[in-house]
N, C-alpha and C positions, 0 to 999 in steps of 0.2 A: 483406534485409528485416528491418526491427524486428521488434521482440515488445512484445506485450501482456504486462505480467508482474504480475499479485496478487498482493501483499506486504500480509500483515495475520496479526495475532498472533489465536489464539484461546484460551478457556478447554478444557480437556477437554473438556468436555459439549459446547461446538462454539459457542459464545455469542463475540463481538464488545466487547460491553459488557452491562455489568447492567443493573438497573432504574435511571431516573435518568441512562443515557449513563455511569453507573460503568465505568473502564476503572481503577482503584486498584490492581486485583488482576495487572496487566502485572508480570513479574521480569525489568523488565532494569537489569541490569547492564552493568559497564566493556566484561567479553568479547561479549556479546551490541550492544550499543551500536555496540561498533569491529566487528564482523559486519555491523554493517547499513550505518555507514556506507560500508567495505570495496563491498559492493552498491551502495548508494546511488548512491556517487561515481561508479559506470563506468556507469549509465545517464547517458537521453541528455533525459531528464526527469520529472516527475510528472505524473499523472494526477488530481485531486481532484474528492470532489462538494464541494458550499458549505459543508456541517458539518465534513468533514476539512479541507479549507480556511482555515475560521475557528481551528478547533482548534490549526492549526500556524500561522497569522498568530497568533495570539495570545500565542505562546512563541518560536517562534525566530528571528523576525528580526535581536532585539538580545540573541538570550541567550550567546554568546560575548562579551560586555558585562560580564554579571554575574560578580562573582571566585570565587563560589562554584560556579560551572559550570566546571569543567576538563575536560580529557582530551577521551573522545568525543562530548559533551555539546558543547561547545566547537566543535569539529570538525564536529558535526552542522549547526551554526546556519549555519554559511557553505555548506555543502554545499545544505540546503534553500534559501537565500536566491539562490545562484546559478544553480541549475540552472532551466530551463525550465520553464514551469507552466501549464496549463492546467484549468481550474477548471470542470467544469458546475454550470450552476446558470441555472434559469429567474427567480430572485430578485435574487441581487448585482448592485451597479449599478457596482461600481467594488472593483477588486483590484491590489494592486502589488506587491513583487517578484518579476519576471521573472513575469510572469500572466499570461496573456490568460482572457479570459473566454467560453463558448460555449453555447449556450444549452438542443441535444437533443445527444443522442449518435445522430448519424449512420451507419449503417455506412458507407457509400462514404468520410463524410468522415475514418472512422478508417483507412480503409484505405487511403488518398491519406499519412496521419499515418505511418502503419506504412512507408509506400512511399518515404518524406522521409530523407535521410541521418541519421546522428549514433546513438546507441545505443539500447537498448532504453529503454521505456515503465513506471516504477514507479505502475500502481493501486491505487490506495488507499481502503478507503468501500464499507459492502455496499450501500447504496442505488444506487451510482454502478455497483459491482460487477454488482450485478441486472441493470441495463442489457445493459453490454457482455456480459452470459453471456447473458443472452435473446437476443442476436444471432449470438452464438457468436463475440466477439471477442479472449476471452483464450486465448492462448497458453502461459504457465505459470501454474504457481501457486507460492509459496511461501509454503508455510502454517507460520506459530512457534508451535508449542501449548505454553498454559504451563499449568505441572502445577499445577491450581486449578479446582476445581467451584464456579463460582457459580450452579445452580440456573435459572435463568430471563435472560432478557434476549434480545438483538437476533440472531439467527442470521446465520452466514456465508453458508452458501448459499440460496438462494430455491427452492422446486421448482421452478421452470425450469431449475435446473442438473443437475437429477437425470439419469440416463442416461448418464452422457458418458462414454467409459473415456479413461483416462490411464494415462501412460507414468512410472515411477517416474525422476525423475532424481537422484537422493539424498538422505539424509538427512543430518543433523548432532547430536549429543548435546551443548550447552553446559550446563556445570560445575552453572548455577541447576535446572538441568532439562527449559529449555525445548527442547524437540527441533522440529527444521526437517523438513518435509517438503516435495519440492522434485520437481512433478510437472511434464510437459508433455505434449502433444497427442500420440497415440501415430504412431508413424512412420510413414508411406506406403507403402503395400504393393504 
Protein backbone atom coordinates (compact mmCIF):
# COMPACT_ATOMS: atom_id res chain seq x y z
CA UNK A 1 0.00 0.00 0.00
CA UNK A 2 1.16 3.62 -0.57
CA UNK A 3 1.80 6.18 1.74
CA UNK A 4 0.61 9.49 2.36
CA UNK A 5 3.87 11.46 2.82
CA UNK A 6 4.02 15.50 3.99
CA UNK A 7 6.97 17.02 2.62
CA UNK A 8 7.11 20.77 3.59
CA UNK A 9 10.05 22.92 4.89
CA UNK A 10 9.29 24.95 8.12
CA UNK A 11 10.67 28.04 9.92
CA UNK A 12 11.77 27.24 13.58
CA UNK A 13 8.87 28.93 15.10
CA UNK A 14 6.78 26.31 13.03
CA UNK A 15 5.48 29.03 10.29
CA UNK A 16 5.15 27.56 6.40
CA UNK A 17 5.45 31.15 4.92
CA UNK A 18 5.43 34.85 6.29
CA UNK A 19 3.32 37.50 5.89
CA UNK A 20 2.62 38.02 2.28
CA UNK A 21 3.05 34.03 1.35
CA UNK A 22 7.05 35.12 2.03
CA UNK A 23 8.79 31.68 1.61
CA UNK A 24 12.48 33.87 0.84
CA UNK A 25 13.67 32.79 4.25
CA UNK A 26 13.88 28.57 2.58
CA UNK A 27 18.02 27.55 2.72
CA UNK A 28 18.26 25.38 0.33
CA UNK A 29 20.93 24.49 -1.17
CA UNK A 30 22.95 22.13 -3.91
CA UNK A 31 22.97 19.25 -0.82
CA UNK A 32 19.50 19.91 0.30
CA UNK A 33 18.06 20.36 -3.31
CA UNK A 34 19.77 16.83 -4.51
CA UNK A 35 18.08 15.45 -1.02
CA UNK A 36 14.81 16.11 -2.12
CA UNK A 37 15.21 15.42 -5.42
CA UNK A 38 16.90 11.86 -4.31
CA UNK A 39 12.94 11.57 -2.42
CA UNK A 40 11.18 13.20 -5.01
CA UNK A 41 12.20 10.90 -7.81
CA UNK A 42 11.17 7.42 -5.97
CA UNK A 43 7.71 8.67 -5.27
CA UNK A 44 4.93 7.53 -7.21
CA UNK A 45 3.50 11.37 -7.48
CA UNK A 46 2.35 14.71 -6.08
CA UNK A 47 -0.19 15.69 -4.12
CA UNK A 48 -0.97 19.70 -4.66
CA UNK A 49 -3.62 22.26 -3.21
CA UNK A 50 -4.14 25.13 -6.22
CA UNK A 51 -1.64 27.70 -4.43
CA UNK A 52 1.29 24.94 -4.34
CA UNK A 53 0.18 24.05 -7.66
CA UNK A 54 0.49 27.40 -9.20
CA UNK A 55 3.46 28.03 -7.36
CA UNK A 56 5.43 25.06 -9.03
CA UNK A 57 3.56 25.62 -12.53
CA UNK A 58 4.82 28.78 -12.54
CA UNK A 59 8.90 27.84 -12.12
CA UNK A 60 9.40 24.43 -13.14
CA UNK A 61 8.09 23.29 -16.18
CA UNK A 62 10.70 25.03 -18.43
CA UNK A 63 13.28 25.93 -15.82
CA UNK A 64 15.96 23.13 -16.89
CA UNK A 65 15.60 25.58 -20.07
CA UNK A 66 17.15 28.32 -18.31
CA UNK A 67 21.43 28.13 -18.44
CA UNK A 68 21.50 29.66 -15.26
CA UNK A 69 19.62 26.72 -13.51
CA UNK A 70 22.15 23.61 -13.21
CA UNK A 71 22.73 20.73 -11.15
CA UNK A 72 19.54 19.89 -8.90
CA UNK A 73 17.58 22.74 -9.86
CA UNK A 74 17.92 21.38 -13.40
CA UNK A 75 17.20 17.92 -12.38
CA UNK A 76 14.28 19.12 -10.18
CA UNK A 77 12.35 20.59 -13.30
CA UNK A 78 11.95 17.25 -15.13
CA UNK A 79 11.37 15.26 -12.14
CA UNK A 80 8.23 17.68 -11.19
CA UNK A 81 7.10 18.00 -14.84
CA UNK A 82 7.09 14.09 -15.15
CA UNK A 83 5.74 12.70 -12.36
CA UNK A 84 2.01 12.27 -11.65
CA UNK A 85 -0.08 15.17 -10.39
CA UNK A 86 -2.92 15.57 -8.78
CA UNK A 87 -4.04 19.10 -7.76
CA UNK A 88 -7.30 19.82 -5.39
CA UNK A 89 -8.82 22.73 -5.90
CA UNK A 90 -12.59 23.67 -5.96
CA UNK A 91 -11.47 26.73 -8.48
CA UNK A 92 -8.93 25.70 -11.38
CA UNK A 93 -10.51 24.90 -14.54
CA UNK A 94 -7.68 23.56 -16.36
CA UNK A 95 -4.06 22.19 -15.32
CA UNK A 96 -1.23 20.45 -17.40
CA UNK A 97 1.69 18.50 -16.97
CA UNK A 98 0.87 15.11 -15.98
CA UNK A 99 -2.42 16.80 -13.60
CA UNK A 100 -5.57 15.78 -13.21
CA UNK A 101 -7.67 17.90 -11.44
CA UNK A 102 -10.10 16.86 -8.19
CA UNK A 103 -12.25 18.77 -6.63
CA UNK A 104 -12.81 17.42 -2.37
CA UNK A 105 -10.56 15.36 -0.75
CA UNK A 106 -12.34 12.27 -0.28
CA UNK A 107 -11.33 9.73 2.12
CA UNK A 108 -12.43 6.52 0.34
CA UNK A 109 -11.28 8.12 -2.87
CA UNK A 110 -7.66 8.59 -1.29
CA UNK A 111 -7.76 5.33 0.03
CA UNK A 112 -8.76 3.47 -3.54
CA UNK A 113 -5.27 6.31 -4.49
CA UNK A 114 -3.15 4.86 -1.64
CA UNK A 115 -4.50 1.20 -2.84
CA UNK A 116 -3.40 1.92 -6.83
CA UNK A 117 0.21 0.53 -7.58
CA UNK A 118 3.40 2.72 -8.17
CA UNK A 119 5.05 4.46 -5.00
CA UNK A 120 4.41 6.70 -2.38
CA UNK A 121 2.29 10.07 -2.46
CA UNK A 122 4.64 13.54 -1.94
CA UNK A 123 1.98 16.26 0.01
CA UNK A 124 2.48 19.24 -0.38
CA UNK A 125 0.30 22.69 0.98
CA UNK A 126 -0.92 23.22 4.77
CA UNK A 127 -4.37 24.02 3.34
CA UNK A 128 -4.45 20.84 1.27
CA UNK A 129 -2.51 19.29 4.39
CA UNK A 130 -5.51 20.36 6.83
CA UNK A 131 -7.67 18.32 4.93
CA UNK A 132 -6.00 15.05 4.62
CA UNK A 133 -4.96 15.32 8.62
CA UNK A 134 -8.67 16.20 9.51
CA UNK A 135 -9.30 12.82 8.01
CA UNK A 136 -6.34 11.17 9.30
CA UNK A 137 -4.82 10.37 5.98
CA UNK A 138 -1.22 11.18 6.19
CA UNK A 139 1.01 8.48 6.83
CA UNK A 140 4.56 10.20 7.33
CA UNK A 141 5.75 13.31 7.60
CA UNK A 142 8.86 14.77 6.58
CA UNK A 143 9.36 17.89 8.17
CA UNK A 144 12.93 20.24 6.87
CA UNK A 145 13.19 22.88 9.64
CA UNK A 146 15.21 25.79 8.64
CA UNK A 147 17.17 27.38 11.28
CA UNK A 148 15.26 30.97 10.78
CA UNK A 149 12.58 32.75 13.12
CA UNK A 150 10.34 34.59 11.11
CA UNK A 151 7.98 35.69 13.80
CA UNK A 152 4.28 35.34 12.34
CA UNK A 153 2.82 33.66 9.20
CA UNK A 154 0.77 30.48 8.07
CA UNK A 155 1.38 27.48 10.54
CA UNK A 156 2.03 23.89 9.52
CA UNK A 157 -0.23 22.08 11.54
CA UNK A 158 -4.07 22.99 12.16
CA UNK A 159 -5.45 21.93 15.65
CA UNK A 160 -6.96 19.21 14.18
CA UNK A 161 -3.77 17.59 13.98
CA UNK A 162 -3.10 17.94 17.53
CA UNK A 163 -3.02 14.62 19.52
CA UNK A 164 -1.60 12.27 17.18
CA UNK A 165 1.58 10.40 18.49
CA UNK A 166 4.16 9.45 16.04
CA UNK A 167 6.78 7.23 15.49
CA UNK A 168 10.35 8.79 15.09
CA UNK A 169 11.79 7.54 11.75
CA UNK A 170 14.94 9.71 11.55
CA UNK A 171 16.45 12.45 11.33
CA UNK A 172 19.17 14.25 8.99
CA UNK A 173 21.58 17.38 9.87
CA UNK A 174 22.36 19.11 6.31
CA UNK A 175 25.72 21.25 6.21
CA UNK A 176 22.93 24.82 5.77
CA UNK A 177 21.38 23.62 8.99
CA UNK A 178 18.35 22.53 7.97
CA UNK A 179 17.47 19.41 9.85
CA UNK A 180 14.87 16.78 8.46
CA UNK A 181 12.60 15.29 10.88
CA UNK A 182 11.10 12.22 9.35
CA UNK A 183 8.10 10.72 11.51
CA UNK A 184 5.47 8.00 10.78
CA UNK A 185 2.28 6.44 12.16
CA UNK A 186 3.46 4.52 15.32
CA UNK A 187 3.49 0.77 14.70
CA UNK A 188 0.49 -1.64 15.35
CA UNK A 189 0.54 -3.30 18.47
Amino acid sequence: MRKIVLMMSVSLDGYIEGPGRRIDWHRVDDELHQHMNDVLREMGGFLHGRVVYELMADAWPTADADPDNAGPVAEFAGIWRDKPKIVYSRTLAKADWNTTIVRDVVPAEVEALKAAPGGDLALGGADLAASFLKHDLVDEYRVYVHPVLIGEGKSLFPPAAADRPLHLIGTRTFGNGVVLLHYGRPAAS
